[in-house]
N, C-alpha and C positions, 0 to 999 in steps of 0.2 A: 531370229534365225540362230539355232544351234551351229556350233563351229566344232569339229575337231579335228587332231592331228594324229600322224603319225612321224618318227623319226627314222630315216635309213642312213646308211653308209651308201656313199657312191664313189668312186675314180677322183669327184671335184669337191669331195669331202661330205660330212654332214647336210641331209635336207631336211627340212620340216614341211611335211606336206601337210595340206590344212585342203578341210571340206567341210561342206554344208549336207544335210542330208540326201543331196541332189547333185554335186557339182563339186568339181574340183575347185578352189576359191585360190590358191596359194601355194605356190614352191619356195620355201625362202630358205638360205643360207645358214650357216651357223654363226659365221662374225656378221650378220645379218646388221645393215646400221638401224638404231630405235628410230621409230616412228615412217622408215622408206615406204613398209603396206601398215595402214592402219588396219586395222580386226579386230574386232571381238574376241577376249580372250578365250581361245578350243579346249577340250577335254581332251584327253589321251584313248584312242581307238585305236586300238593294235589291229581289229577285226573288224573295222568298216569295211563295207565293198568297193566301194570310191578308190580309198587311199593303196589298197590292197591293188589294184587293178593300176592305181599311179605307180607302185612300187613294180608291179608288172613288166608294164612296161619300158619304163625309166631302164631296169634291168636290162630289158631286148634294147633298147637305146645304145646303153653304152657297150652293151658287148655284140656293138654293129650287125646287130639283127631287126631295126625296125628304125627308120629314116621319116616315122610322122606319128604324130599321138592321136590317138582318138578315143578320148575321154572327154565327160562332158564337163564344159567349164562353166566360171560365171565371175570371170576377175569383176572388180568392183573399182569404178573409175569414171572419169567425165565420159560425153560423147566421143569429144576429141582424141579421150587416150584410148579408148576403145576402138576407133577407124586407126591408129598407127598400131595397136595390138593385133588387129587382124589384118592390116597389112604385113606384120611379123611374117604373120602366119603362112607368109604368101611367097616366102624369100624359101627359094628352093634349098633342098637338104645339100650341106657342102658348098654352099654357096653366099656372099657376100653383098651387102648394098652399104652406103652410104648414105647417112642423116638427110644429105641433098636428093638422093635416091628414093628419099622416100618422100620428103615433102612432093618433087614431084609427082610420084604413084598417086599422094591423097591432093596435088591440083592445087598447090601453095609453092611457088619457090621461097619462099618468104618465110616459110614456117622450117627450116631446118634447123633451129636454135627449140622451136617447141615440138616439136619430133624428140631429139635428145632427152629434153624432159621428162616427155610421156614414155620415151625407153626406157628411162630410170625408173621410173614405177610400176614397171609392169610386175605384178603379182606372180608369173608365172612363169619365173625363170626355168630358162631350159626348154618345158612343153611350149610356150609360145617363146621363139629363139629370138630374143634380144641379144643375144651372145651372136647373132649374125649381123652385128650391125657394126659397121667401124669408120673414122676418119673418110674422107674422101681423099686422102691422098694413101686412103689402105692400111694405115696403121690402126693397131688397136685401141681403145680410149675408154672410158670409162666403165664397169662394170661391177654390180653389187653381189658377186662371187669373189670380183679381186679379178688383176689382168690374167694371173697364171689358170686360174677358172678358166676364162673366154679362151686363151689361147690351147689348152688342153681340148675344150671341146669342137674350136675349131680342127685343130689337126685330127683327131678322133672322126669326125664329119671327113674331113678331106681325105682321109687314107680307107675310110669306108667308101666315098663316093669313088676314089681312083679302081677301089678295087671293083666295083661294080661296072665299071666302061671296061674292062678286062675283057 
């Protein structure tokens, strides 16, 4: 499978979006740590339709006009990471869960240490919001944008959701 990127400027810095001829595969960072998504190394497509359409709407994203992605994806990962990736997916816009939060949603209390895990690898930062997930005592905790990332897009989410119940 062919891979390519594209690179944009956003609010939470630098992205590298990465696709297959089919799917969006990849949102990663610029201080991005080696080896968090492994991939195939991409080509540069400034004019894919994929990444064009991520760029899209990432853009409606952050300038609080679009609260859900619908693009089609195809992160790459166990089964396991895949049931807490689309659990992500499942944590309403402006809104928060916990590690414990979710091992229960997937039917493990047991599993909140491998929840964490599978957050850290999620390929698709931002479109599948990992960035909604924090501490169970509410603090924010690890995140491969960096805290000041998570917390930007949290508040971004929250001053969009406030303003929506207006």
């Amino acid at each position: 499978m062919k891979l390519f990127y594209k690179e944009i400027e956003s609010p939470v810095g630098k992205l590298k979006l990465v696709a297959s001829s089919n799917a969006l595969i990849a949102v990663l960072w610029e201080q991005e740590r080696p080896n968090r998504v492994k991939l195939r190394t991409p080509k540069p497509d400034p004019h894919h339709p994929i990444l064009l359409e991520t760029e899209r709407q990432l853009t409606e994203y952050f300038s609080n006009q679009r609260t859900e992605f619908e693009l089609p994806l195809e992160p790459d990962g166990s089964e396991f990471q895949k049931k807490v990736w689309q659990a992500l997916r499942a944590i309403p816009f402006g809104q928060t869960r916990s590690y414990l939060d979710l091992a229960k949603i997937l039917g493990s209390l047991k599993a909140a240490r491998a929840v964490g895990v599978a957050n850290s690898k999620n390929p698709l930062s931002i479109v599948v919001p990992c960035h909604r997930v924090v501490g169970s005592d509410g603090s924010l905790t690890g995140y491969a944008g960096g805290l000041r990332a998570k917390a930007a897009l949290l508040a971004l989410e929250a001053k969009a959701a406030a303003s929506m119940h207006k």
